[in-house]
C-alpha positions as CSV (number, residue, x, y, z in Angstrom):
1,X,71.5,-64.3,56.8
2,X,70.6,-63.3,53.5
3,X,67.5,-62.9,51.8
4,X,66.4,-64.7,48.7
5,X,63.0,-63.3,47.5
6,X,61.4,-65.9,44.6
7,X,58.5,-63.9,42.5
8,X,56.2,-66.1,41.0
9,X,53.1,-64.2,39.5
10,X,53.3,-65.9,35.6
11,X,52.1,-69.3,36.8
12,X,50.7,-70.7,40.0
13,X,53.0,-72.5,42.7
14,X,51.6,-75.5,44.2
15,X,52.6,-76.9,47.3
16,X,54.3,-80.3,47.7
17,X,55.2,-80.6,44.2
18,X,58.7,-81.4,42.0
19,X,58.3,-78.1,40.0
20,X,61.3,-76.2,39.7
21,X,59.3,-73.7,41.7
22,X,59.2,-75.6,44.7
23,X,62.9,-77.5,44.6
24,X,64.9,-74.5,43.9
25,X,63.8,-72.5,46.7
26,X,63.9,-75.7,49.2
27,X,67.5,-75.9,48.4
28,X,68.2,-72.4,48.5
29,X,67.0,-72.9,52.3
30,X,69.1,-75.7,52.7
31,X,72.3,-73.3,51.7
32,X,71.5,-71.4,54.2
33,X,69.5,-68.6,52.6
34,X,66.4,-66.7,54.6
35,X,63.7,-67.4,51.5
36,X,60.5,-66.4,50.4
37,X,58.2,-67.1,48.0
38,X,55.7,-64.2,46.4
39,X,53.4,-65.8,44.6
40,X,49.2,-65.9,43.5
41,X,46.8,-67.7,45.5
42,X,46.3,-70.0,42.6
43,X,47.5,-74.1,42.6
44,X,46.8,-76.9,40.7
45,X,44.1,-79.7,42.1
46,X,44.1,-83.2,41.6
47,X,41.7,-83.5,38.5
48,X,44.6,-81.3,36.7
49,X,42.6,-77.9,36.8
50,X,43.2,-74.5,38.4
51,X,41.8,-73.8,42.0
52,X,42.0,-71.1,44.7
53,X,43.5,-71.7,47.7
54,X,42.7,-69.4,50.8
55,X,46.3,-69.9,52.5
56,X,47.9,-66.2,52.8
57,X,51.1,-65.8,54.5
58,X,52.8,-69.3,55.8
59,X,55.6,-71.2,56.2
60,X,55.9,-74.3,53.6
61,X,56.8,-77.8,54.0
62,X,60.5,-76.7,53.5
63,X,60.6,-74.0,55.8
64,X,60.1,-71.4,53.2
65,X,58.0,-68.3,53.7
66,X,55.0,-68.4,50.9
67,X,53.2,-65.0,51.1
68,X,50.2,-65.6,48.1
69,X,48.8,-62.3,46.7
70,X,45.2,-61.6,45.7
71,X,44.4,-60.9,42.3
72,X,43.0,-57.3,41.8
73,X,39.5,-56.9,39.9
74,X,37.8,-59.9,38.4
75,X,39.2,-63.1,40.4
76,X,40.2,-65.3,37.1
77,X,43.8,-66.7,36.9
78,X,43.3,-67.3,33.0
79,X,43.3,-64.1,31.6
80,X,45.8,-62.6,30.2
81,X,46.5,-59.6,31.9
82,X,46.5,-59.9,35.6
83,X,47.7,-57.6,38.6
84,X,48.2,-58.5,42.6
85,X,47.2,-56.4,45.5
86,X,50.1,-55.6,47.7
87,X,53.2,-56.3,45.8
88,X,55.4,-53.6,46.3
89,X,54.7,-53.1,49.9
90,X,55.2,-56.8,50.5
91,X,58.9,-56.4,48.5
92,X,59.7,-53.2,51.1
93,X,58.9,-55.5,53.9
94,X,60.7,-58.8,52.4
95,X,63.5,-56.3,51.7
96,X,65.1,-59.0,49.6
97,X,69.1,-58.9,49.3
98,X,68.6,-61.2,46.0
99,X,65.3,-61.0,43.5
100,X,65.0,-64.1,41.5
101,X,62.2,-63.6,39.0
102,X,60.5,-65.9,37.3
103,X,59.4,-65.9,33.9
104,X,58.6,-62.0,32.6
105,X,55.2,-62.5,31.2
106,X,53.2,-60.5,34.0
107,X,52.0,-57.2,34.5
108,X,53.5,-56.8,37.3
109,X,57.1,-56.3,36.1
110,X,56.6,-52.8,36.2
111,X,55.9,-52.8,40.0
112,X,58.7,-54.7,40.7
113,X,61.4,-52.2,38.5
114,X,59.8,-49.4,40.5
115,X,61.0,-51.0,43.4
116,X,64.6,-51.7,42.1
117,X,64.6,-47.8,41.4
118,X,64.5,-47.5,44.0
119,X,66.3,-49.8,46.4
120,X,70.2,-51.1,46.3
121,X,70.1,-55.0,46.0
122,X,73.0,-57.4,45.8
123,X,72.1,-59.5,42.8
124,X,68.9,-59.8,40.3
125,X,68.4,-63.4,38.2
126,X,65.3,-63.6,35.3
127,X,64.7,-67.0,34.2
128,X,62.4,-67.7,31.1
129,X,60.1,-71.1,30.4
130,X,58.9,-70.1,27.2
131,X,59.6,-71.1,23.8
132,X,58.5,-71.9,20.4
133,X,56.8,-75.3,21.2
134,X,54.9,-73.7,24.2
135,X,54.1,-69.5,23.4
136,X,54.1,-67.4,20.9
137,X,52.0,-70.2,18.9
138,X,49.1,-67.4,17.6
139,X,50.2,-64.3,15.5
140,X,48.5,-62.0,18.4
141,X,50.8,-63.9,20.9
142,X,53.9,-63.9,19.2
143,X,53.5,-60.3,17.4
144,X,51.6,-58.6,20.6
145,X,52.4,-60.4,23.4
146,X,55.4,-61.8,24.0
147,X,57.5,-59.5,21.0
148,X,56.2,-55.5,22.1
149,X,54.7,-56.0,25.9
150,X,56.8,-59.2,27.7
151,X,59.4,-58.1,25.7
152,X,59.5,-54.7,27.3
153,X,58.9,-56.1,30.8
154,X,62.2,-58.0,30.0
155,X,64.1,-55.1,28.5
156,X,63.2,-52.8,31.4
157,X,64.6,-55.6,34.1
158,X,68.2,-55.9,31.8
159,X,69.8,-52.9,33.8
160,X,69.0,-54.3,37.4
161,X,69.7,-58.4,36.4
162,X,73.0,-60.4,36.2
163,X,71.7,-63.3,34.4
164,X,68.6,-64.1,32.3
165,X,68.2,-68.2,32.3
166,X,66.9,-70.0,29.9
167,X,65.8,-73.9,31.4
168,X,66.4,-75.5,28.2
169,X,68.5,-74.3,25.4
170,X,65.4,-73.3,23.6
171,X,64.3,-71.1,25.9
172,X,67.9,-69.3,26.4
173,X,67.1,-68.4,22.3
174,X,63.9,-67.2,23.5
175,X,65.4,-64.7,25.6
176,X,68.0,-63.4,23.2
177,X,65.6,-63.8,19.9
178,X,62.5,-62.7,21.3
179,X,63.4,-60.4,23.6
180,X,66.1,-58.9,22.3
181,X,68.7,-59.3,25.2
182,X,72.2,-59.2,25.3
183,X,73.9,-62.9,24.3
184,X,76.3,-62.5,27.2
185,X,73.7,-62.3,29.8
186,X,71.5,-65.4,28.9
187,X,72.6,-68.8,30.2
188,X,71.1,-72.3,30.3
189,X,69.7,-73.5,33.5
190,X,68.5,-76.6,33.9
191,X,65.8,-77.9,35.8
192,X,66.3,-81.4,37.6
193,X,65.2,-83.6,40.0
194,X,65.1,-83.0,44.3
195,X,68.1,-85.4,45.8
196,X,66.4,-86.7,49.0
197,X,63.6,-88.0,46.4
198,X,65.7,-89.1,44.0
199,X,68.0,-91.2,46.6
200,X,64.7,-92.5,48.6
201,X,63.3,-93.6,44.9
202,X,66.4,-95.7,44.0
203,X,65.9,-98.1,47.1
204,X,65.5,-101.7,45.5
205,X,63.2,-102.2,48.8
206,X,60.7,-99.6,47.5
207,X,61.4,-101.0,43.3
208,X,60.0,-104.1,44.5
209,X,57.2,-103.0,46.3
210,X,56.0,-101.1,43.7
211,X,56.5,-103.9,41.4
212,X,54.4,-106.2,43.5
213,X,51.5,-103.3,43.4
214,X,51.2,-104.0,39.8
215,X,51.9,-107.5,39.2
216,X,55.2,-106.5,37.4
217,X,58.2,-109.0,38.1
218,X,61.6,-108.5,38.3
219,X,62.5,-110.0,35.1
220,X,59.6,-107.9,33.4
221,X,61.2,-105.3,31.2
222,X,58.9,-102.3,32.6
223,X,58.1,-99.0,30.7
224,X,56.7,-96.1,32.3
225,X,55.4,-92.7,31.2
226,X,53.3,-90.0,32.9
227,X,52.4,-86.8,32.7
228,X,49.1,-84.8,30.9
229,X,47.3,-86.2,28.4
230,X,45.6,-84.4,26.1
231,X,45.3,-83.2,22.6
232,X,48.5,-81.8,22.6
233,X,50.2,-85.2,24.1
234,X,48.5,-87.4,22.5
235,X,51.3,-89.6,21.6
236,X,50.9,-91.6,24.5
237,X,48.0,-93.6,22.5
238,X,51.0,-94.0,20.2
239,X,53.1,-95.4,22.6
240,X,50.2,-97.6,24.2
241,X,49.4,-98.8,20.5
242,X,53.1,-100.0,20.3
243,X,53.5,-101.8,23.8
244,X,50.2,-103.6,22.5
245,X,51.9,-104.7,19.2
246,X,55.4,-106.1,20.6
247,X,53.2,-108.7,22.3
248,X,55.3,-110.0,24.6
249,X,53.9,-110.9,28.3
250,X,57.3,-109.7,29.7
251,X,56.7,-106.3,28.4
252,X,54.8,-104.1,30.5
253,X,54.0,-100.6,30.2
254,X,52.7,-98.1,33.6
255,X,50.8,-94.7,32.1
256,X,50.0,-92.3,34.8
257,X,48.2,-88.9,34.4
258,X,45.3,-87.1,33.9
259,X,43.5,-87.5,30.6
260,X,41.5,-84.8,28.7
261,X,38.1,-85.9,28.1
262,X,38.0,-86.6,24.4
263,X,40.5,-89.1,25.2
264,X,39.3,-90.7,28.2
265,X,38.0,-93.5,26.0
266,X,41.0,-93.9,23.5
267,X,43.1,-94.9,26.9
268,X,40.8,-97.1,28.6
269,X,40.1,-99.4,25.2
270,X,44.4,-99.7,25.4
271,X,44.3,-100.0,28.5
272,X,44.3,-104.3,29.3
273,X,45.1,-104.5,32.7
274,X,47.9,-106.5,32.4
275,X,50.8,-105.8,29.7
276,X,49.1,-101.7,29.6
277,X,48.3,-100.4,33.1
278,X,46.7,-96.7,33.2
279,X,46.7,-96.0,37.0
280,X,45.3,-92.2,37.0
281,X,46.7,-89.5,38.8
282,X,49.5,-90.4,41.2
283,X,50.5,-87.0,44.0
284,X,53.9,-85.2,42.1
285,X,56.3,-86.4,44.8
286,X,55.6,-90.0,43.9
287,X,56.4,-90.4,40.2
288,X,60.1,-90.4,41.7
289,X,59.7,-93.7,42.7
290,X,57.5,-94.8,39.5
291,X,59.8,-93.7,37.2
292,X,62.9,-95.4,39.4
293,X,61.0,-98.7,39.3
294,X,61.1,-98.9,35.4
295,X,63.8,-100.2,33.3
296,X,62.9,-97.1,30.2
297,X,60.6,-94.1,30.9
298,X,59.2,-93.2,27.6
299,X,58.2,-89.7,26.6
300,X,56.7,-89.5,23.2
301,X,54.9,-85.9,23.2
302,X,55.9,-82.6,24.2
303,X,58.5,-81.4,27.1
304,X,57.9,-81.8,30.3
305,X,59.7,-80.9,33.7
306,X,59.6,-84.9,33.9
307,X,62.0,-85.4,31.8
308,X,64.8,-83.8,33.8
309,X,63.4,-85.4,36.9
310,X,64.0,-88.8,35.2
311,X,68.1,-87.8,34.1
312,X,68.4,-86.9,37.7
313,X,66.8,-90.5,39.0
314,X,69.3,-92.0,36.1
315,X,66.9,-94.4,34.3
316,X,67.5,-94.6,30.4
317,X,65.3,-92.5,28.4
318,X,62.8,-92.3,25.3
319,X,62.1,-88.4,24.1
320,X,60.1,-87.5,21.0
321,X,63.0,-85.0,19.6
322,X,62.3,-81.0,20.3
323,X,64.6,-78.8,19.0
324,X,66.2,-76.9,22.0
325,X,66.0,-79.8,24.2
326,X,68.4,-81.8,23.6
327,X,70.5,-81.1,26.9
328,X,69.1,-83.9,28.6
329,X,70.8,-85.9,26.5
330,X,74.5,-86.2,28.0
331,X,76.7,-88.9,26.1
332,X,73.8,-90.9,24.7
333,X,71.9,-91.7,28.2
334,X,68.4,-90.9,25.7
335,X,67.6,-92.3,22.2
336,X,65.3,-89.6,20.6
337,X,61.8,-89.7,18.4
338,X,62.1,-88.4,14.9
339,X,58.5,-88.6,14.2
340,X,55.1,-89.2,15.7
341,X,54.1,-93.1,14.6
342,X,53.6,-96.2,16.4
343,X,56.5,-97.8,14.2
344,X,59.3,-95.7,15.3
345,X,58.4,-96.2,19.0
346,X,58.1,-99.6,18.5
347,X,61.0,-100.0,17.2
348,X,63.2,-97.9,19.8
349,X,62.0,-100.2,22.2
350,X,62.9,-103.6,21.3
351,X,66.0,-102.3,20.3
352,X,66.5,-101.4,24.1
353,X,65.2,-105.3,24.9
354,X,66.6,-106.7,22.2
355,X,70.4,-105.5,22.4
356,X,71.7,-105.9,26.6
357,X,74.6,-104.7,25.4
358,X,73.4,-101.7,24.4
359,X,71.1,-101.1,27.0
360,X,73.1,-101.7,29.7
361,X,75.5,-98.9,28.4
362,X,72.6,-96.9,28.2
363,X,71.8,-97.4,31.7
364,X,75.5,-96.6,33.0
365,X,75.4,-93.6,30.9
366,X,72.2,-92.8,32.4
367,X,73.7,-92.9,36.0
368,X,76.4,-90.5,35.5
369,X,74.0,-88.3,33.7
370,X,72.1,-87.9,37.0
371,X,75.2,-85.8,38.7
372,X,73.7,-82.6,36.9
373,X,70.0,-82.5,37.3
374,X,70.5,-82.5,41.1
375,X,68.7,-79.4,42.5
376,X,71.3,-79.1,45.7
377,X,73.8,-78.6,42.2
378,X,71.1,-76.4,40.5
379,X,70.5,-74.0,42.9
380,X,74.2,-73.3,44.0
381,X,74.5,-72.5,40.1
382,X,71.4,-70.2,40.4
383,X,72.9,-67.6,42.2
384,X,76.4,-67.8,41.1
């Protein structure tokens, strides 16, 4: 059986959540594939924030070894330049037959060339989350960072890997733009949504229950969004703002998330109750069935791995326009945002009420869509 070794030192890995992170290795198990995850010993909490977790060496809910590495001097995920105790030992005793490596923005990538020196394996895949929306955003980052010292970390892996992915066409320009690597060798990899979720979420048994929950009917036309909100998502108020002016009792809107402080107050003053429910933080695995119980899921802000979960579950979509992200759009299953007003949004949705005809297009378009964002299809692409 071969070995798949996932390094992931650039972010932190959570357990039980829908990240890319966590469904591409649990379906590289289900192929058949001996996995393992190197990691930090850094996840997410509840309340949004960064947290330690002592957990070591284990086997995860998917039957994947996790071996999480200590950080080496001060003990602060946040700064910029961090190292982990133990890496290339752990590699010699992983002895992986294929390295998947993700994202190059960590100190580390030196360690793990020295390694690849070193030892004969069958195949080597990067793949790269970063683009202009989310990096490179301060002269020091873009100039310093990411175009002299991430840059080299990706030109020194270029000899040893097959394929650099991007997850979104954006970030397969980052690769070639920023980093300087060869066209030929960058491909688009999309992240999607986990099957067994996905299936389980589109049981009309579980829609309805949901529904109920909430005091949402079946002939209420429900809207749903979730995700982070904060300064840099703001647009959410926007969308609450324009739920609030349709006026129309059959109109309901969900918001899920956690909210930044300074905004804690804008949300709850939208926030009625009835036609604008903000329900707080629900667990990742859940927002399946949320967004499956809606009838549009509604992104106004910036990207997020939500957005391919919901083409996967197949409900029609609303996405503020990104360059570079347009792949989730596959025959016109998602009406884009030009701009960030109230007006706009309003509008885009009563033209999904308004016109059936339309919207129920949308909504088979939407279906088909979903064939692939499946992460069973995703991960078999990974390694090709």
């Amino acid at each position: 059986m071969k070995n798949i070794t996932h390094i992931m030192l650039a972010g932190p890995v959570t357990d039980g959540w829908t990240y890319q992170d966590n469904m591409i290795t649990k379906y590289h198990k289900k192929l058949g594939y001996d996995v393992t995850i190197i990691t930090s010993q850094w996840v997410w909490g509840n309340n949004g924030r960064l947290k330690k977790t002592e957990k070591r060496d284990y086997i995860n809910e998917h039957g994947v070894h996790v071996i999480r590495l200590p950080l080496k001097g001060k003990d602060d995920f946040l700064k910029k330049w961090k190292r982990y105790v133990g890496l290339y030992d752990v590699l010699e005793k992983v002895n992986p037959d294929i390295l998947f490596i993700h994202n190059v923005s960590f100190a580390d990538v030196d360690t793990i060339v020295k390694y690849l020196r070193k030892h004969i394996i069958d195949r080597v895949y990067v793949d790269n989350h970063s683009d202009f929306s989310n990096s490179g955003t301060s002269w020091l980052s873009k100039n310093v960072l990411h175009k002299i010292i991430w840059k080299k970390n990706a030109q020194r892996l270029n000899p040893y890997t097959k394929k650099f992915y991007g997850v979104t066409p954006a970030r397969v320009d980052w690769l070639v733009d920023m980093y300087g690597l060869p066209k030929a060798k960058c491909e688009l990899l999309v992240m999607g949504g986990d099957d067994e979720k996905v299936f389980a979420a589109r049981d009309k048994r579980k829609k309805i229950e949901l529904r109920y929950k909430y005091n949402i009917s079946e002939t209420d036309f429900l809207i749903i969004t979730g995700g982070k909100i904060d300064e840099e998502k703001a647009q959410t108020l926007f969308l609450m703002k324009a739920v609030k002016n349709i006026n129309n009792e059959n109109v309901k809107l969900i918001v899920f998330g956690s909210v930044a402080d300074g905004l804690k107050e804008k949300v709850s003053e939208l926030a009625d109750g009835k036609s604008i429910q903000y329900i707080g933080w629900i667990e990742s695995q859940e927002s399946y069935s949320y967004f499956a119980m809606s009838d549009l899921v509604v992104f106004p802000g910036r990207h997020s791995v939500y957005w391919e979960q919901c083409v996967a579950i197949g409900v029609p979509m609303i996405c503020k326009f990104w360059k570079g992200t347009d792949h989730i759009n596959v025959n016109g299953n998602v009406a884009f945002l030009k701009s960030d007003c109230v007006e706009e949004i309003q509008e885009k949705i009563l033209y999904h009420i308004q016109n059936r005809e339309f919207y129920n297009n949308q909504l088979m378009l939407s279906e088909k869509a979903s064939e692939n964002f499946m992460y069973s299809q995703i991960a078999i692409q990974s390694i090709i």
